[in-house]
C-alpha positions as CSV (number, residue, x, y, z in Angstrom):
1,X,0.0,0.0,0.0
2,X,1.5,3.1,-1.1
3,X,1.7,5.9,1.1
4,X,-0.3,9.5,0.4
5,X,1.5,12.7,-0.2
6,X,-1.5,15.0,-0.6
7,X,-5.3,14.0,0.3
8,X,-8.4,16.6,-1.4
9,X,-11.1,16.7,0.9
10,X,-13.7,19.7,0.5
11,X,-11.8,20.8,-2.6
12,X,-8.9,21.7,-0.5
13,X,-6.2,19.5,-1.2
14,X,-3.4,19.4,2.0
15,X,0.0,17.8,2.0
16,X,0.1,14.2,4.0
17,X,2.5,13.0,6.6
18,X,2.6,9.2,7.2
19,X,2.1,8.4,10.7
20,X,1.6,5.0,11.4
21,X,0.2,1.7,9.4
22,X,-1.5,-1.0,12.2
23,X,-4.2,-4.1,12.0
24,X,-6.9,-2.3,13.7
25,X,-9.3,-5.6,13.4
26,X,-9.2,-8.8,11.5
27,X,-8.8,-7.9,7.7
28,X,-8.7,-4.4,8.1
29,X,-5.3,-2.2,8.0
30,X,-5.7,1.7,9.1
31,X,-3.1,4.3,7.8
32,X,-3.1,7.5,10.0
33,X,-1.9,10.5,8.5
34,X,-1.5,14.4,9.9
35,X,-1.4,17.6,7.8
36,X,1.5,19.5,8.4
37,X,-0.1,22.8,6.7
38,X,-3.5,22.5,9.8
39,X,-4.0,21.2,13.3
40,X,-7.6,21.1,12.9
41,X,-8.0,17.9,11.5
42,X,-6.1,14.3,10.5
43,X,-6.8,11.8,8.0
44,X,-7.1,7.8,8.5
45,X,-6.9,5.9,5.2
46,X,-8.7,2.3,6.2
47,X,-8.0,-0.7,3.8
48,X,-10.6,-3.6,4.1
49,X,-9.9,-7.3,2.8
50,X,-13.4,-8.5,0.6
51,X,-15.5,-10.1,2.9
52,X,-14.2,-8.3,6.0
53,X,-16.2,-5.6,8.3
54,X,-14.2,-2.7,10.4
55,X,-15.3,-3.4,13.9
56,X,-19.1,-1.5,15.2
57,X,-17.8,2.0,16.7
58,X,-19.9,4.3,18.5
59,X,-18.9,8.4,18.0
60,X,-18.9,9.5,21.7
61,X,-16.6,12.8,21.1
62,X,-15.0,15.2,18.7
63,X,-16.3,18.1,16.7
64,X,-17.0,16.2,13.1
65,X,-16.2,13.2,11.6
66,X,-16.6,12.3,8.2
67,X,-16.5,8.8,6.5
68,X,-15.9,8.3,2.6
69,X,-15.2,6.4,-0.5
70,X,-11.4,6.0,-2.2
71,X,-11.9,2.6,-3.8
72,X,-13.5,-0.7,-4.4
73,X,-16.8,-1.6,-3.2
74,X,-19.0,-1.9,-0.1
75,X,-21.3,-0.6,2.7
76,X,-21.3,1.9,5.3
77,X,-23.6,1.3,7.7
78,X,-25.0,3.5,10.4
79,X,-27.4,3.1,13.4
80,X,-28.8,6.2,14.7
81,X,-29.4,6.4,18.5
82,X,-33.3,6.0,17.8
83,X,-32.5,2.8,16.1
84,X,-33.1,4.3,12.5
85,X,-30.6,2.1,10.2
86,X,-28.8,3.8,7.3
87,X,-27.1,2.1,4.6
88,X,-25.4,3.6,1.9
89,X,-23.6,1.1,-1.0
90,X,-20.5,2.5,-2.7
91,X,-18.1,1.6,-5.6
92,X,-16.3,3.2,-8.5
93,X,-20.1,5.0,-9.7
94,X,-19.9,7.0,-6.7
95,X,-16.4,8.9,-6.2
96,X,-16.6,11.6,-4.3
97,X,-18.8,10.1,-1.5
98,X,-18.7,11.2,2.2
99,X,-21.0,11.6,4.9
100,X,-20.9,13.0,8.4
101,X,-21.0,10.7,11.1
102,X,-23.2,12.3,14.1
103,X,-21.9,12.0,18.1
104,X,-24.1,8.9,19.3
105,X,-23.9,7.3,15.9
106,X,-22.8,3.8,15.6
107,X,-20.8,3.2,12.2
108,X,-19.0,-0.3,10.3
109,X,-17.8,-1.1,6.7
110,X,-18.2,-4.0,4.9
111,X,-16.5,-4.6,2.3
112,X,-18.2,-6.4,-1.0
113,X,-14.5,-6.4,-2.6
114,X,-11.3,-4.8,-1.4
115,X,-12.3,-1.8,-0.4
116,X,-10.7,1.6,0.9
117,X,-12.4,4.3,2.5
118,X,-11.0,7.5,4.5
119,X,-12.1,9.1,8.0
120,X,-11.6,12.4,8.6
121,X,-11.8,13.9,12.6
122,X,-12.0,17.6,13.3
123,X,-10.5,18.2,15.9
124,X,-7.6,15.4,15.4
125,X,-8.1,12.0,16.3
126,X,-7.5,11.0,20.2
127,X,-8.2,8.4,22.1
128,X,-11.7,8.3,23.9
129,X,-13.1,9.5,20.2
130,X,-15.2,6.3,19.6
131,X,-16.0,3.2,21.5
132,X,-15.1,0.1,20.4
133,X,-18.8,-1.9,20.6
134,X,-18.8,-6.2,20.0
135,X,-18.7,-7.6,16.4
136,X,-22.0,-7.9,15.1
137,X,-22.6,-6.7,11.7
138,X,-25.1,-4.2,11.9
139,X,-27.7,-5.8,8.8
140,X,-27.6,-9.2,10.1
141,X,-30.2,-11.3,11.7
142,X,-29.3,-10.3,15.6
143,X,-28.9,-13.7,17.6
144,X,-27.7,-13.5,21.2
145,X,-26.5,-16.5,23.3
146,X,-23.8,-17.8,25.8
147,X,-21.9,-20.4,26.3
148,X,-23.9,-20.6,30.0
149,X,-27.3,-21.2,29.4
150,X,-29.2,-23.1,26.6
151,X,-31.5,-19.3,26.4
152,X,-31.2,-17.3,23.4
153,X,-32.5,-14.5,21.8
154,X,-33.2,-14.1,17.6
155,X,-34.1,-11.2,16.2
156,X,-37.7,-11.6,14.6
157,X,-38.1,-12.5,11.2
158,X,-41.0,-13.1,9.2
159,X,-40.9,-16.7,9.6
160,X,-40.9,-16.6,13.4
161,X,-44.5,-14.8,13.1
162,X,-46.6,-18.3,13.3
163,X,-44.5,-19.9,16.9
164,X,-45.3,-16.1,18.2
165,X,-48.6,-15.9,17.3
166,X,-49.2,-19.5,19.0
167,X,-47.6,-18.7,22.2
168,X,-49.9,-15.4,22.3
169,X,-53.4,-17.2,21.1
170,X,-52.0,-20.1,23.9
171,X,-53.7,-17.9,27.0
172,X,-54.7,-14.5,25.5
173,X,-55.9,-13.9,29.1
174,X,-52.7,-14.7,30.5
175,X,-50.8,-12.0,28.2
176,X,-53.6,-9.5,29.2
177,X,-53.7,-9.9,33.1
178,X,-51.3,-7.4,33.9
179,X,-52.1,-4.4,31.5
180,X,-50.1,-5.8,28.6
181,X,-51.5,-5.2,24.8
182,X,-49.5,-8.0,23.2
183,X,-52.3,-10.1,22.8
184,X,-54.7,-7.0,21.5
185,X,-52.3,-6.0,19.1
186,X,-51.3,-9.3,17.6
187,X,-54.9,-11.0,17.3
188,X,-54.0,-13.5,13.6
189,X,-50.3,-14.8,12.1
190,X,-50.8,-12.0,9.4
191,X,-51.3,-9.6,11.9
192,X,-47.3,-10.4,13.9
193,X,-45.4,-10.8,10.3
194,X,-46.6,-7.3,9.2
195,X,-45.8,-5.9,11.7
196,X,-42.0,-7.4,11.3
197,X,-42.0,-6.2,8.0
198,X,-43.3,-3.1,8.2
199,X,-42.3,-2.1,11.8
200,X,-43.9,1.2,13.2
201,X,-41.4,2.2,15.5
202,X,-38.2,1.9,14.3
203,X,-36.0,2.1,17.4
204,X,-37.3,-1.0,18.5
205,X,-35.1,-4.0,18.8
206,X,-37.9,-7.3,19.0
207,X,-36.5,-10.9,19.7
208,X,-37.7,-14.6,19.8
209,X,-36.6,-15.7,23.1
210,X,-35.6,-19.6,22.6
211,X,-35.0,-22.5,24.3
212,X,-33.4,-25.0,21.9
213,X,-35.8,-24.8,18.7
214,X,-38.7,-23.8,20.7
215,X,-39.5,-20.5,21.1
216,X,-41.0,-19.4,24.7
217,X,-41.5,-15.8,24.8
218,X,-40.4,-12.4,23.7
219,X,-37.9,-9.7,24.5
220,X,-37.7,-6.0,23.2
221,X,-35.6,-3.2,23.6
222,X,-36.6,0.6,23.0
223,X,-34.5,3.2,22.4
224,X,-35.4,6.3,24.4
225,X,-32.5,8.4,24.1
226,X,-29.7,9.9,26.1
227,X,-28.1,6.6,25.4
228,X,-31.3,4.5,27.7
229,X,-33.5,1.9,26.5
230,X,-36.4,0.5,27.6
231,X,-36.6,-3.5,28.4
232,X,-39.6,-5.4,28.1
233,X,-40.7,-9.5,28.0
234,X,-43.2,-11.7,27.7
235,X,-43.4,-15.4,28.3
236,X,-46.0,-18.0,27.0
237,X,-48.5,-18.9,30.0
238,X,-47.4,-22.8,29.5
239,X,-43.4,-22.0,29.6
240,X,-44.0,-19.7,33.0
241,X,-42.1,-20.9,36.3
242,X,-38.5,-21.7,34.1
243,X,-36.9,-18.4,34.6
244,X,-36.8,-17.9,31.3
245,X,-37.4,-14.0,31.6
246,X,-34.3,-13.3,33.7
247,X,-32.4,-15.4,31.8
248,X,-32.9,-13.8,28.4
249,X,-32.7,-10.6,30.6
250,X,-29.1,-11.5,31.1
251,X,-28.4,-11.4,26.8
252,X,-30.8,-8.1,26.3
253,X,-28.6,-6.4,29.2
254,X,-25.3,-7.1,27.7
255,X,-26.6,-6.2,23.8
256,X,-27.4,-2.7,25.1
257,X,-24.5,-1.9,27.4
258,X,-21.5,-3.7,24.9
259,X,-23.0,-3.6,21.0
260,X,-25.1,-0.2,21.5
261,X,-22.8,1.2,23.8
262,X,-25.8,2.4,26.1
263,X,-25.3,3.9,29.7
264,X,-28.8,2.6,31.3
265,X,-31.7,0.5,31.2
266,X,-35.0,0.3,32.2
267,X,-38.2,-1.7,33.0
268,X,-41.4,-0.5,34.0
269,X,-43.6,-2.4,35.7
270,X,-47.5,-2.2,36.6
271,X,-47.8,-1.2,40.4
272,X,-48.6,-5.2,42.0
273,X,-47.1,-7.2,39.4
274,X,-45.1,-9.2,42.1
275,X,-43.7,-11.8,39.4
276,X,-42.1,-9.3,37.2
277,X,-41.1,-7.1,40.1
278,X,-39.2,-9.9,41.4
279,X,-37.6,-11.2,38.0
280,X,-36.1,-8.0,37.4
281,X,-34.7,-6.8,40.9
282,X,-33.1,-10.9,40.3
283,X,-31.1,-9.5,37.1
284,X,-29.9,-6.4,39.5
285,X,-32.2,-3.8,38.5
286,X,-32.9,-0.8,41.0
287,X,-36.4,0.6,42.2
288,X,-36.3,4.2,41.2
289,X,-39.7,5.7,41.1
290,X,-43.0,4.7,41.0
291,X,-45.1,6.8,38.1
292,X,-48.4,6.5,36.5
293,X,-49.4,3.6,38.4
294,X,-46.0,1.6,37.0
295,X,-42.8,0.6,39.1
296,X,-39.8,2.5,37.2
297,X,-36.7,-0.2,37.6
298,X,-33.6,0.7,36.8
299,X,-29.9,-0.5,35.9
300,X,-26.6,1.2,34.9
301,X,-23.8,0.5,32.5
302,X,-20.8,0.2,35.5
C-alpha cells in the first residue's frame, strides 16, 4: 500500500504525513496521517480485505467526523441512537462520497471487494473519540446467546411470526392480566409478520426468546435516548415458572450496554405485578420511582 502525499477533501487538497500503518481488526489495515499545513484535523486511510467488516464503533466525542469512498466496493452502515438504520452502497459510480457521522452514531464497513475508505476527525483523532462496541454486523439477523445457558434470543423474522402468534393465542388472558396489549395487538399470524416487515417504531429491537428450537417468549428493547432503552418480555402462560425472563434478561442487558454502547436501562412495571417485580430486581435492577401507576426499575452501565 502506497503511502499519500497529498489528500483533497472539500476541494482543499493538503499535503500528508505518514504516521503510522496498524491491523486495527481482523482484515482491516488503518493508515493514519496528519497535515502538516493544519491542526484542525487528520486523516485515517482504512483498507478492508473482501469479505471483512471494520469493527461497530460508537462516535462519543469530537467536533466532526466524516467517512468516505477511495476505492472498491462496499457498505457503510450506520445506526442512529433512535435505532433508525442507514445504509449507503458504494463503488467506482460513486467517487466523491462522504457523509458526516453524528456523536451517538454507531458506524461499520463492509466490504463487498477490497475496499478503501478514509475518515476524517476535526479536531484530530484522540483516544476516547469512539468506543469500540462487539462484532455484530449491523444488517444481520441479531442472535444472542452464551456459552452458559441453553437461552437465546433471535431477532424476529417473518418466519418466526406463526410460533409467536401461537404462544400469544395459547392464554390471551394470561398475556392481558397485567395491563399488557401484546395479545390485542397481535390478534392473527398475518397480523405479527406485518408488523416485522413493516415495523412502526423503528427504534425498537424485538427478539424470539428460545429455548433449543422452541420458542418461549419475547424480548424488546426501546430506544429512548440519552443513550437509555427501555426493556420489556413476555413469556408464554405454559413456559412460566423456568426463569426464562431473567435469563434472556441477562443477553438483552449485555446487547445494550456492549453492541449499542448504552449507559442505562430500564423496566417499567404495573404497580402489584409481584412476578415481574421480582424477575427483574433478580437481574440487578434498582427501584427508582414509582409513576403513573408503574414501578420505574432501573440498571446502569458500571
Amino acid at each position: 500500500m502506497k503511502t499519500l502525499e497529498q489528500f483533497t477533501y472539500r476541494n482543499e487538497t493538503l499535503a500528508t504525513h505518514f504516521i503510522e500503518s496498524s491491523e486495527v481488526f481482523p482484515g482491516v489495515v488503518c493508515d493514519v496521517y496528519s497535515h502538516p499545513e493544519t491542526k484542525e484535523r487528520d486523516l485515517g486511510v482504512i483498507y478492508i480485505e473482501a469479505g471483512k467488516k471494520t469493527q461497530p464503533q460508537k462516535v462519543v466525542g469530537g467536533k466532526e467526523t466524516t467517512e468516505g469512498y477511495i476505492s472498491g466496493r462496499g457498505i457503510l452502515l450506520i445506526l442512529k441512537p433512535d435505532g433508525t438504520k442507514i445504509e449507503f452502497e458504494v463503488g467506482p459510480e460513486n467517487e466523491g462520497f462522504a457523509h458526516t457521522i453524528e456523536v451517538g452514531d454507531i458506524i461499520q464497513w463492509q466490504a463487498v471487494e477490497d475496499l478503501v475508505v478514509f475518515e476524517v476527525c476535526f479536531p484530530p483523532y484522540e483516544d476516547g473519540r469512539f468506543e469500540n462496541l462487539k462484532q455484530r454486523g449491523l444488517t444481520d439477523r441479531i442472535e444472542l446467546k452464551s456459552d452458559e445457558d441453553t437461552v437465546e434470543l433471535k431477532e424476529l423474522v417473518p418466519e418466526d411470526a406463526e410460533f409467536y402468534f401461537s404462544l400469544i393465542n395459547a392464554d390471551k388472558e394470561h398475556l392481558s392480566q397485567n395491563g399488557d396489549i401484546t395479545a390485542k395487538k397481535y390478534s392473527s399470524v398475518e397480523a405479527v409478520s406485518e408488523s416485522i416487515i413493516d415495523p412502526q417504531n423503528l427504534g425498537k429491537f424485538r427478539f424470539g426468546i428460545w429455548d433449543g428450537k422452541e420458542m418461549v417468549g419475547s424480548n424488546n428493547l426501546r430506544l429512548k435516548g440519552n443513550d437509555t432503552a427501555e426493556l420489556g418480555s413476555w413469556i408464554g402462560k405454559e413456559k412460566t415458572g423456568n426463569n426464562y425472563a431473567a435469563r434472556a434478561r441477562t443477553l438483552l442487558v449485555d446487547f445494550a450496554f456492549n453492541y449499542l454502547g448504552l449507559k442505562k436501562v430500564v423496566c417499567e412495571i404495573i404497580v402489584g405485578n409481584r412476578a415481574s417485580r421480582k424477575s427483574v430486581e433478580k437481574s440487578g435492577f434498582e427501584l427508582t420511582e414509582e409513576k403513573d401507576k408503574r414501578w420505574i426499575f432501573t440498571l446502569e452501565r458500571n
